[in-house]
PyMOL Python script that loads the backbone (N, CA, C, O; Angstrom):
from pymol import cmd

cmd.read_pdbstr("""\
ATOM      1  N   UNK A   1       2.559 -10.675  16.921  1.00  0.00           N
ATOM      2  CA  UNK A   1       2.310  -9.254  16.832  1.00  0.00           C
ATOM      3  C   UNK A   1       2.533  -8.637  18.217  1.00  0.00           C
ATOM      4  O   UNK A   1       2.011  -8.964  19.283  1.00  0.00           O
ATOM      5  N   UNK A   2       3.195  -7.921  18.029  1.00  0.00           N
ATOM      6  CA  UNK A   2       3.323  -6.860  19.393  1.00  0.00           C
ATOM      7  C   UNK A   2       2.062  -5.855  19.745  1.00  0.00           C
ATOM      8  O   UNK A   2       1.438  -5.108  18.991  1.00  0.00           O
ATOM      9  N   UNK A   3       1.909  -6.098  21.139  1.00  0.00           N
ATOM     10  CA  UNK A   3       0.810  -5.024  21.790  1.00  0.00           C
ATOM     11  C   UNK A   3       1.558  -3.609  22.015  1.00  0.00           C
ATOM     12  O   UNK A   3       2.629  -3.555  22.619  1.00  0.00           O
ATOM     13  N   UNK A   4       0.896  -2.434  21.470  1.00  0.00           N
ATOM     14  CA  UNK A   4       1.023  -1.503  22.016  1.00  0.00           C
ATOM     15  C   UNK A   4       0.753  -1.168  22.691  1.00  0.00           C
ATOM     16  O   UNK A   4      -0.457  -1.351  22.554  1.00  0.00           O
ATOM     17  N   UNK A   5       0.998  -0.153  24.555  1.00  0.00           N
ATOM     18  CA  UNK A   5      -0.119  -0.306  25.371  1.00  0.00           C
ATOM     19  C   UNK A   5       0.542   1.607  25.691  1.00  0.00           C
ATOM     20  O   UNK A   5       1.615   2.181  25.506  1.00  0.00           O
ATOM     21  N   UNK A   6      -0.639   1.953  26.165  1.00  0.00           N
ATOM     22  CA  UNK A   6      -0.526   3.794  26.422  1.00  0.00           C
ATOM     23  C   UNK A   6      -1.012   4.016  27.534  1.00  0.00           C
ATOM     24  O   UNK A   6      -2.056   3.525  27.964  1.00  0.00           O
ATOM     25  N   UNK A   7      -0.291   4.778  28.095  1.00  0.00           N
ATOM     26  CA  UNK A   7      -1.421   5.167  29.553  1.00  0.00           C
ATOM     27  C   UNK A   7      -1.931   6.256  29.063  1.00  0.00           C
ATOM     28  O   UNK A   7      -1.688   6.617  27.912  1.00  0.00           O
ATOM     29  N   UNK A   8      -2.661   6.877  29.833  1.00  0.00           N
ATOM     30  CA  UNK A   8      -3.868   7.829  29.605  1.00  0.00           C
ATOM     31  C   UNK A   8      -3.449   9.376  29.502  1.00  0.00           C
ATOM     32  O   UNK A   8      -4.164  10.338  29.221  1.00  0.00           O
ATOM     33  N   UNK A   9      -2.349   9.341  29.752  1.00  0.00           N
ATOM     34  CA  UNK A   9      -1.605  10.740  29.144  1.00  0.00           C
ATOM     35  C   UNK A   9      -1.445  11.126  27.678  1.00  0.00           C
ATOM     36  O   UNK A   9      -1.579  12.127  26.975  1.00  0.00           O
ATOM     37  N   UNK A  10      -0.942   9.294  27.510  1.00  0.00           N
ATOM     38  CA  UNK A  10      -0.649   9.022  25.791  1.00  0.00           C
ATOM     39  C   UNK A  10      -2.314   8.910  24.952  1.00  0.00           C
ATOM     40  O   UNK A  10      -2.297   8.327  23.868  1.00  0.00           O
ATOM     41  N   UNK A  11      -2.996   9.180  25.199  1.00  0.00           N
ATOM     42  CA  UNK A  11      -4.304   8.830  24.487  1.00  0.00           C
ATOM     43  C   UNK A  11      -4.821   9.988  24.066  1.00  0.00           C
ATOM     44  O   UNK A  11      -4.334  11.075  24.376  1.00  0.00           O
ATOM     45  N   UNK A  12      -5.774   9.855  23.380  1.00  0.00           N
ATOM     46  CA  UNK A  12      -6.260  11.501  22.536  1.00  0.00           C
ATOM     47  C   UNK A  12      -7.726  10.921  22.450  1.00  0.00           C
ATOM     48  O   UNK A  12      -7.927   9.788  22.014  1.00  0.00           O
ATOM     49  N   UNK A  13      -8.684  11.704  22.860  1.00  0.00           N
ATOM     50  CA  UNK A  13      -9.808  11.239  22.728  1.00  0.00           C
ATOM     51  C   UNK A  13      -9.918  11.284  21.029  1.00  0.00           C
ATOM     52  O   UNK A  13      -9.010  11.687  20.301  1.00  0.00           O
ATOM     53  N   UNK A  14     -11.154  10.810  20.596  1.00  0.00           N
ATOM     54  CA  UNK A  14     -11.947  10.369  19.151  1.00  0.00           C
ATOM     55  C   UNK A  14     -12.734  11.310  19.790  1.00  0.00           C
ATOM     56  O   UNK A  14     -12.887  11.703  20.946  1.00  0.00           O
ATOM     57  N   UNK A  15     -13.397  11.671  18.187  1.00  0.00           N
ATOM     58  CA  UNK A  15     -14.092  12.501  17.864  1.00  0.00           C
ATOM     59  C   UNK A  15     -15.247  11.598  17.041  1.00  0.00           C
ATOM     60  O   UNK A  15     -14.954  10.924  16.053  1.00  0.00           O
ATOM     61  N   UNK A  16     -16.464  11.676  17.538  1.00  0.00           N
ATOM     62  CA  UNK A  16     -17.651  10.933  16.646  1.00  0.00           C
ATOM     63  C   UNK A  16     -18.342  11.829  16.400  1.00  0.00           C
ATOM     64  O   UNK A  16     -18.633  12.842  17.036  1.00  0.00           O
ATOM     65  N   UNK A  17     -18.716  11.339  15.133  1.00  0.00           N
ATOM     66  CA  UNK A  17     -19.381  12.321  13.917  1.00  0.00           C
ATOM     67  C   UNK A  17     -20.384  11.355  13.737  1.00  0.00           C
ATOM     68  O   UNK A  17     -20.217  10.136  13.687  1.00  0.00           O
ATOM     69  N   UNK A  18     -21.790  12.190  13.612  1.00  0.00           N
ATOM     70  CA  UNK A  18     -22.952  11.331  12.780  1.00  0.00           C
ATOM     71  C   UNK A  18     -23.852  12.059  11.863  1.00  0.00           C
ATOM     72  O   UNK A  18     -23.650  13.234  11.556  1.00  0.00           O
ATOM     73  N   UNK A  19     -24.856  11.353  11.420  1.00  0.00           N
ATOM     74  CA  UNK A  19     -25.411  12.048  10.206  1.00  0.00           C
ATOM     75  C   UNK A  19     -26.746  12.668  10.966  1.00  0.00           C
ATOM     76  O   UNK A  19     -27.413  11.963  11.723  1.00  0.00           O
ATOM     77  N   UNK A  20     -26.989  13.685  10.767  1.00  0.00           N
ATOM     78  CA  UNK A  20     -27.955  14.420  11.286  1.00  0.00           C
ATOM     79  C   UNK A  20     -28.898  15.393  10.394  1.00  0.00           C
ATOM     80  O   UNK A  20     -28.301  16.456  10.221  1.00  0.00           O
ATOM     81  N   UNK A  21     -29.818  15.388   9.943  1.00  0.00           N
ATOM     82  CA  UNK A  21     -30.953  15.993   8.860  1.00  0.00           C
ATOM     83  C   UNK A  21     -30.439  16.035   7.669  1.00  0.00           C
ATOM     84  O   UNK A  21     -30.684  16.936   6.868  1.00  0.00           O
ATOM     85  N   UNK A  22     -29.720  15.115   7.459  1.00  0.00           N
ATOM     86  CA  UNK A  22     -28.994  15.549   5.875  1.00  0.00           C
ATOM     87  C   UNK A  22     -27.368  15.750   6.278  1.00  0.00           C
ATOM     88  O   UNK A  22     -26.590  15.388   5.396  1.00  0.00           O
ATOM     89  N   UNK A  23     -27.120  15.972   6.790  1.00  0.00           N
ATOM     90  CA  UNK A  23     -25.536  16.186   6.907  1.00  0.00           C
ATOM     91  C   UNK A  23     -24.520  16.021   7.932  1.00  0.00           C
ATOM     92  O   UNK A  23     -25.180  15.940   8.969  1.00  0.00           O
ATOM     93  N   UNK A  24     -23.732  15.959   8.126  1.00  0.00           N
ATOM     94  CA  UNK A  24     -22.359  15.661   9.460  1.00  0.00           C
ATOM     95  C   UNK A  24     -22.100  16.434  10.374  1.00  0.00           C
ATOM     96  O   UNK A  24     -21.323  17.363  10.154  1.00  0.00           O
ATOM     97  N   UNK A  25     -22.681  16.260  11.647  1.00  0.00           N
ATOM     98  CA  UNK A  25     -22.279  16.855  12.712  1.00  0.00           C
ATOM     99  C   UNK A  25     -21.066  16.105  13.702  1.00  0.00           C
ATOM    100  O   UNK A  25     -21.261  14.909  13.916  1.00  0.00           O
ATOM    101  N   UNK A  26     -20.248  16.514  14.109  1.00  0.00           N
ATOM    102  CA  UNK A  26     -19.723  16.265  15.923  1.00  0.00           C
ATOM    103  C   UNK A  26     -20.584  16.135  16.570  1.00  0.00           C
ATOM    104  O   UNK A  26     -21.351  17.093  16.651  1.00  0.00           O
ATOM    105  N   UNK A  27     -20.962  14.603  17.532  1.00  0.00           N
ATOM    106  CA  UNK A  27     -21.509  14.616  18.567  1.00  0.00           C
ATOM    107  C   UNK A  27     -21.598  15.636  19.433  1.00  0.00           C
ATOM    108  O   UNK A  27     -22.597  16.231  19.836  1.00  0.00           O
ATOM    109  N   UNK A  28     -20.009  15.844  19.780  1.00  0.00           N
ATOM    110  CA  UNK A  28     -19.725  16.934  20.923  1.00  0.00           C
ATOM    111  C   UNK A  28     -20.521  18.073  21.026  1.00  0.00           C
ATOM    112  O   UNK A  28     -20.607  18.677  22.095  1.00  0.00           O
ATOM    113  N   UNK A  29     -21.299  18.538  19.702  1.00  0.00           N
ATOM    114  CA  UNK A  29     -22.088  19.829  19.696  1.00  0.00           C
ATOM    115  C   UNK A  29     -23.506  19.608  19.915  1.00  0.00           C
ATOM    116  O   UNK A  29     -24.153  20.651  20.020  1.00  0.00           O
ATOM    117  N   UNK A  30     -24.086  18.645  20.001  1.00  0.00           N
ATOM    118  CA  UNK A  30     -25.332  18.400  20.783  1.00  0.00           C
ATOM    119  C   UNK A  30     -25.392  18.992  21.884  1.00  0.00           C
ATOM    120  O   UNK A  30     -24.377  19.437  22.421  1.00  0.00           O
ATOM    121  N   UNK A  31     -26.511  19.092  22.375  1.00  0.00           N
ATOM    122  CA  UNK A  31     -27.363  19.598  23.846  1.00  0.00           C
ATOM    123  C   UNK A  31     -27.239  18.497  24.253  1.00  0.00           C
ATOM    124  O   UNK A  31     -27.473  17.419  23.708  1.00  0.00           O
ATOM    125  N   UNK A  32     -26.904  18.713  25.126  1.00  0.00           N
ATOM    126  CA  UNK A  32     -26.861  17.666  26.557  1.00  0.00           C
ATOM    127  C   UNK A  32     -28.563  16.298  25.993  1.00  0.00           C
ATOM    128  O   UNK A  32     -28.431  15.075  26.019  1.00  0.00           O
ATOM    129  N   UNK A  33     -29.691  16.905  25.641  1.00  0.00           N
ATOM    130  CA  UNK A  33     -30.505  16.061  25.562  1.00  0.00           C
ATOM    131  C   UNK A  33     -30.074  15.318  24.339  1.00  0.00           C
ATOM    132  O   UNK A  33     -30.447  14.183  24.636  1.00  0.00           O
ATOM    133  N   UNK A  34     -29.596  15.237  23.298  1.00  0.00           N
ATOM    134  CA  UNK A  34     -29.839  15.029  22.291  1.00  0.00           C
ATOM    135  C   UNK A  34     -28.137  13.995  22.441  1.00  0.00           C
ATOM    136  O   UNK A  34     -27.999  13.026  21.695  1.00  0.00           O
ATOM    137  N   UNK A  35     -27.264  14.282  23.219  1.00  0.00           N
ATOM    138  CA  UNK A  35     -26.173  13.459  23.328  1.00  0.00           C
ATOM    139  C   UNK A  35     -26.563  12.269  24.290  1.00  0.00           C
ATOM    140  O   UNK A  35     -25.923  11.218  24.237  1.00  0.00           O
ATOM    141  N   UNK A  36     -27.188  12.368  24.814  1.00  0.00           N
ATOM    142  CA  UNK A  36     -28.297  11.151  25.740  1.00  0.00           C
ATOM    143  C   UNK A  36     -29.154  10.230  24.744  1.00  0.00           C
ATOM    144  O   UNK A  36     -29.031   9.006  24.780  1.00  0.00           O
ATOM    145  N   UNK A  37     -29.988  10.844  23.892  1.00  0.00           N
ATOM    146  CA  UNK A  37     -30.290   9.869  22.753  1.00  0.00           C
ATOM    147  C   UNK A  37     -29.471   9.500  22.172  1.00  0.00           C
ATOM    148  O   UNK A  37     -29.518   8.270  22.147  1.00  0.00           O
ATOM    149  N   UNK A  38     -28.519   9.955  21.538  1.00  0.00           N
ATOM    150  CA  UNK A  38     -27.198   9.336  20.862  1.00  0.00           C
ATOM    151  C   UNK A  38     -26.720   7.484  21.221  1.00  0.00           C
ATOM    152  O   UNK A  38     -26.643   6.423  20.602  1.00  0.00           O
ATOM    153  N   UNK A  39     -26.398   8.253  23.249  1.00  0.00           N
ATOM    154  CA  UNK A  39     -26.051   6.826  23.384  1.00  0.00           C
ATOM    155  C   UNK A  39     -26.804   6.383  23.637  1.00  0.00           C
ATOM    156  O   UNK A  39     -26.505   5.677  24.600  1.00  0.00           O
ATOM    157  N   UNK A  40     -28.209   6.237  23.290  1.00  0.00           N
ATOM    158  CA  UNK A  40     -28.958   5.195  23.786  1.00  0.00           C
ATOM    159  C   UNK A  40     -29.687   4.253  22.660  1.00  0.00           C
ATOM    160  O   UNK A  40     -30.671   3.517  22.728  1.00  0.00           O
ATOM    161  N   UNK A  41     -28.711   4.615  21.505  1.00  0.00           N
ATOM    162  CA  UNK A  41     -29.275   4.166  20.296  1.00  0.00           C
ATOM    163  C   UNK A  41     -28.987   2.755  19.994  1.00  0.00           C
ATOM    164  O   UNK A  41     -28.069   2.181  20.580  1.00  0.00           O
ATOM    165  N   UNK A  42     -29.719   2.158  19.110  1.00  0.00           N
ATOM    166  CA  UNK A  42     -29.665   0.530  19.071  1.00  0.00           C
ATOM    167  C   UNK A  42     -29.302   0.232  17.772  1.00  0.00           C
ATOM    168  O   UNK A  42     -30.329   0.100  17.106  1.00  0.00           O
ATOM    169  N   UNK A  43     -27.718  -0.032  16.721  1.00  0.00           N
ATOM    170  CA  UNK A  43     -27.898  -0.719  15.988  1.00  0.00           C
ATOM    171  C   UNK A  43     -28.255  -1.853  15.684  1.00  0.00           C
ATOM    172  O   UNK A  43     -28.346  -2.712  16.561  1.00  0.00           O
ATOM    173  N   UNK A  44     -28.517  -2.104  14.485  1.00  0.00           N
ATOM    174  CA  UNK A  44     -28.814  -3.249  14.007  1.00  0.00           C
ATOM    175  C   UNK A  44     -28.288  -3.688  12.551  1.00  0.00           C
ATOM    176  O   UNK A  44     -27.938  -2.772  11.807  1.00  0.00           O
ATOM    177  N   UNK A  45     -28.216  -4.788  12.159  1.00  0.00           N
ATOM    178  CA  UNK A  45     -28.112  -5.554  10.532  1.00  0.00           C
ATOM    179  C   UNK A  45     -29.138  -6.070  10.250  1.00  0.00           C
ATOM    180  O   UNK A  45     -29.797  -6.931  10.835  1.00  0.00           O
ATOM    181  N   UNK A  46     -29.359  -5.303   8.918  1.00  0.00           N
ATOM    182  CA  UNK A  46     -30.451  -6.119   8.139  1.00  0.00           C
ATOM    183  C   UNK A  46     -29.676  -7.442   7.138  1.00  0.00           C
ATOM    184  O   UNK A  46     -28.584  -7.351   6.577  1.00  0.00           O
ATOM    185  N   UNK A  47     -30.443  -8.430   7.129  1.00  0.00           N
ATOM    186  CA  UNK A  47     -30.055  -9.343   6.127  1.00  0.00           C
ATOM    187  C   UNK A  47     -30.152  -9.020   4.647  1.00  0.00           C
ATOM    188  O   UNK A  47     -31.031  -8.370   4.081  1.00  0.00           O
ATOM    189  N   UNK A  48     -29.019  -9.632   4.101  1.00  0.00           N
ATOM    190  CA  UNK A  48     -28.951  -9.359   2.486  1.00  0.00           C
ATOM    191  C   UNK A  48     -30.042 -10.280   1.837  1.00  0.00           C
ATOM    192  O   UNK A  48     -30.549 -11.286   2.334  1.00  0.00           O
ATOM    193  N   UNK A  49     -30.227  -9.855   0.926  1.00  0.00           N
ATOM    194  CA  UNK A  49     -31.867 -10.209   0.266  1.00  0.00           C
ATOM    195  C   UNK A  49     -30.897 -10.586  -0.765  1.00  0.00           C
ATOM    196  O   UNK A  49     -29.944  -9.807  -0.753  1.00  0.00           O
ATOM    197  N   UNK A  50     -30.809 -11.409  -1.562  1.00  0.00           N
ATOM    198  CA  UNK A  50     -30.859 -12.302  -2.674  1.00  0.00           C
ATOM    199  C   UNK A  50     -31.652 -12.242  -4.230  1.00  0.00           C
ATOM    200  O   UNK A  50     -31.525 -13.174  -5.025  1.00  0.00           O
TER     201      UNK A  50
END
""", "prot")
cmd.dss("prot")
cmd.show_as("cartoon", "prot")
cmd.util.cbc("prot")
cmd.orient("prot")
């Protein structure tokens, strides 16, 4: 398989979206406080129950 590789001209930022009181926001539109909790969040996996 061939690598594609881009320098940083060629790149386009992402856009992250999460679920917020019921529905889909853009990160990007948070307050500064609330984009600080964002990244400081911890997923996890729960195990499948049987």
């Amino acid at each position: 398989m061939k690598k594609t590789l881009l320098t940083n001209s060629e790149r386009q930022p992402c856009e992250v979206w999460t679920r917020v009181m019921g529905y889909h926001r853009p990160v990007t539109s948070f307050n500064p406080g609330k984009q600080s909790e964002h990244r400081e969040r911890q997923y996890f996996k729960e195990n499948r129950v049987n």
